[in-house]
C-alpha positions in Angstrom: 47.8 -3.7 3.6 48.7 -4.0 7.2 51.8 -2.0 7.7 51.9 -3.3 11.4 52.0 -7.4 9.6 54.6 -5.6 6.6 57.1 -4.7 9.7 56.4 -7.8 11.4 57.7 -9.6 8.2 60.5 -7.1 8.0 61.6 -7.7 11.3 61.2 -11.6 11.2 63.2 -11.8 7.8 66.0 -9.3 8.3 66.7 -10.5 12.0 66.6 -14.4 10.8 69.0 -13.4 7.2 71.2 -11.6 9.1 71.8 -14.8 11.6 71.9 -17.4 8.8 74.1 -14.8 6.8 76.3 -13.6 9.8 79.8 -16.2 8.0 78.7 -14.1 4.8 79.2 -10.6 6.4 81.8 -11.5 8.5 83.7 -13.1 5.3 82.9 -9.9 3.5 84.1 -7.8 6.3 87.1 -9.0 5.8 87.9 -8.9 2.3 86.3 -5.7 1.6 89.4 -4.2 5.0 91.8 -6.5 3.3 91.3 -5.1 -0.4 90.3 -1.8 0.1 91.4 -0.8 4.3 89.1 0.7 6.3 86.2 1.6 6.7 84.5 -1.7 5.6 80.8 0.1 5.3 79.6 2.7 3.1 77.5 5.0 4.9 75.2 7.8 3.3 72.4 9.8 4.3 69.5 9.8 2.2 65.5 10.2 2.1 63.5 7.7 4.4 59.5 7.9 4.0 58.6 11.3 4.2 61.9 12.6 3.3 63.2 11.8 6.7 67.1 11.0 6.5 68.8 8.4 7.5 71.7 6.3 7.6 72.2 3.7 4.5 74.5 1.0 5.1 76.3 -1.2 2.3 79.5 -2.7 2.0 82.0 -0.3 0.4 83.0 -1.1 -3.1 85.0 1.6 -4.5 88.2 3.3 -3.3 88.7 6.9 -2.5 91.1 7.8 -4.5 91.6 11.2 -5.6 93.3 13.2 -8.5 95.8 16.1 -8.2 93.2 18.5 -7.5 91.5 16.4 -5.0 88.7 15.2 -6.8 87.3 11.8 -6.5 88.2 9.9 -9.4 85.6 8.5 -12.2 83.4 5.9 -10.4 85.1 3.0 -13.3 88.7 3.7 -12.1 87.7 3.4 -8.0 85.3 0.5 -8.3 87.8 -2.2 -7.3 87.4 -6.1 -8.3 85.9 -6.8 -5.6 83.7 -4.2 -5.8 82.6 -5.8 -9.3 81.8 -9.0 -7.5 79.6 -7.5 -4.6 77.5 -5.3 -6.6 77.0 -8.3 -9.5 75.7 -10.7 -6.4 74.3 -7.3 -5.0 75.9 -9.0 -1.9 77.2 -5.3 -0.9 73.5 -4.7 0.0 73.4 -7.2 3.0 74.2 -4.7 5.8 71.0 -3.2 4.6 68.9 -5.7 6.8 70.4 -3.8 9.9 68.6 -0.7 8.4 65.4 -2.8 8.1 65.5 -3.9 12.2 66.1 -0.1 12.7 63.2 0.9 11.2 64.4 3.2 8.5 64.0 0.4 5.7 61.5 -2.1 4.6 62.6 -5.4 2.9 60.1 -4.4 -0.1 60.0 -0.7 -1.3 61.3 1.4 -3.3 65.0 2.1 -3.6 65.9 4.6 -1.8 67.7 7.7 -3.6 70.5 10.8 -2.8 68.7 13.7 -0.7 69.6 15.9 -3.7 67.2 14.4 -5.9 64.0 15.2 -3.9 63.7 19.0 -4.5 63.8 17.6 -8.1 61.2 15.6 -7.9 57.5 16.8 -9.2 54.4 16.0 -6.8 54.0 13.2 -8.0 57.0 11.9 -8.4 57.8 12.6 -4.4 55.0 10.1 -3.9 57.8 7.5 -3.7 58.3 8.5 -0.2 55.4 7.9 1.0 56.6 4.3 2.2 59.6 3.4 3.7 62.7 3.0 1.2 63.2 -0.9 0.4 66.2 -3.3 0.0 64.4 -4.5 -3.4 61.3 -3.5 -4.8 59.0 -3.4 -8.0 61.1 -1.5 -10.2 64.4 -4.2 -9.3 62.1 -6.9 -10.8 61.2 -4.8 -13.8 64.2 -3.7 -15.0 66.2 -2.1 -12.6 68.9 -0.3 -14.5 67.9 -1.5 -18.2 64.8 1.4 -17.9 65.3 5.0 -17.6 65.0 6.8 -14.4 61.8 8.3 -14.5 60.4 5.0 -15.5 61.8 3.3 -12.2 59.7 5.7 -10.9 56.6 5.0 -12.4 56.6 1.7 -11.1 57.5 2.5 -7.4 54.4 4.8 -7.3 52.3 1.9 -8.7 53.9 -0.6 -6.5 52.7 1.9 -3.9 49.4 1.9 -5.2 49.2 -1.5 -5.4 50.8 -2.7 -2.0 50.1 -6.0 -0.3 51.5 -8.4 0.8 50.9 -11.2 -1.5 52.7 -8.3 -3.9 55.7 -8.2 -1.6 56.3 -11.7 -1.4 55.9 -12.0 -5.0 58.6 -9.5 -5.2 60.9 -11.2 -2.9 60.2 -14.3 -4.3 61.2 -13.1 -8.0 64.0 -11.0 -6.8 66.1 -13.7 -5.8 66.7 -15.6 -9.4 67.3 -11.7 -10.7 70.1 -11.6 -8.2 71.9 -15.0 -8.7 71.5 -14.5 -12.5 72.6 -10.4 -12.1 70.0 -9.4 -14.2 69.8 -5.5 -14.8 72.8 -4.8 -12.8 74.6 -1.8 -14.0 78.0 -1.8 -12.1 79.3 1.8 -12.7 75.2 3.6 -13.3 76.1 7.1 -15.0 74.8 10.0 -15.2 72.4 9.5 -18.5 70.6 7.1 -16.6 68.5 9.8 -14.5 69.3 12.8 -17.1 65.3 12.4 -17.9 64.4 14.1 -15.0 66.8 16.6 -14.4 69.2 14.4 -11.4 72.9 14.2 -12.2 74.6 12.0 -9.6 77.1 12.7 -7.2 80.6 11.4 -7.2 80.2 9.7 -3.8 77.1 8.2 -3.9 78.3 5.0 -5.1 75.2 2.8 -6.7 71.6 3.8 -5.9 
């Protein structure tokens, strides 16, 4: 595949979605301030190809509320309504076409994970970052959350063996009826979901 044609596309699509979709994230903007208060964005650093960090943007949808002790309460109680409503319409993913034009993101690829997890990972499970980190990829279109986490996996390295871009556009093509029916959306993902290779999530990592 021609990764200089692959950005080409990325650039093409994420500029052009983020024109057509700029009443979408202006109306989320501000329901997300007027629900929840600032900030409006949930930013994280995590692993870009090669393990190089960088900035993830998504719409937040969870609070930050805190127990006595100061600990960030259970993902269920903080995920707010609207929260509920992004993540089923994945529509709290949008800002993540800014992360595309940056560079950091492709539109296809696999989903990109908490920094914490990469020491875990074995050789060949660190192959995943040997592309850039996507907005959807082949393991969203086979599953996503219904399949454990090591299987997720599995099917990022063979999308990376695999890569084209008639593969990409199939993906893209297929991951839009997924999202409008919310098929393998897991609102509040748990820890058992990645117990199979040793991760346990962080409080404030919100979804992967």
């Amino acid at each position: 595949m021609s990764f200089f044609i692959k950005r080409a596309i990325d650039v093409m699509v994420a500029g052009t979605g983020l024109l057509v979709l700029a009443p979408v994230l202006a109306a989320v903007a501000v329901a997300v301030r007027l629900s929840m208060g600032a900030p409006v964005l949930f930013l994280q650093v995590r692993p870009g190809i090669g393990g190089k960090p960088f900035v993830l943007r998504k719409f937040r949808t969870m609070t930050s509320e805190r127990d006595a002790a100061c600990n960030l309460l259970p993902d269920d109680r903080r995920l707010t309504w609207l929260g509920k409503i992004l993540r089923k319409t994945s529509l709290d993913e949008i800002p993540q076409l800014f992360n595309v034009l940056l560079g950091n993101m492709s539109l296809v690829g696999p989903r990109p994970l908490l920094l914490e997890h990469v020491p875990l990972f074995t050789p060949q499970q660190r192959r995943r970052l040997e592309v850039k980190p996507g907005i959807t990829g082949w393991a969203q279109i086979n599953g996503r959350h219904n399949i454990p986490f090591s299987k997720r996996i599995e099917l990022d390295i063979w999308y990376i063996d695999h890569m084209s871009l008639g593969l990409d556009l199939k993906i893209l093509l297929l991951t839009v009826p997924k999202t409008l029916l919310s098929r393998g959306v897991n609102l509040t993902e748990s820890d058992d979901e990645v117990v199979d290779i040793g991760i346990q999530l962080g409080r404030d990592s919100e979804r992967i």
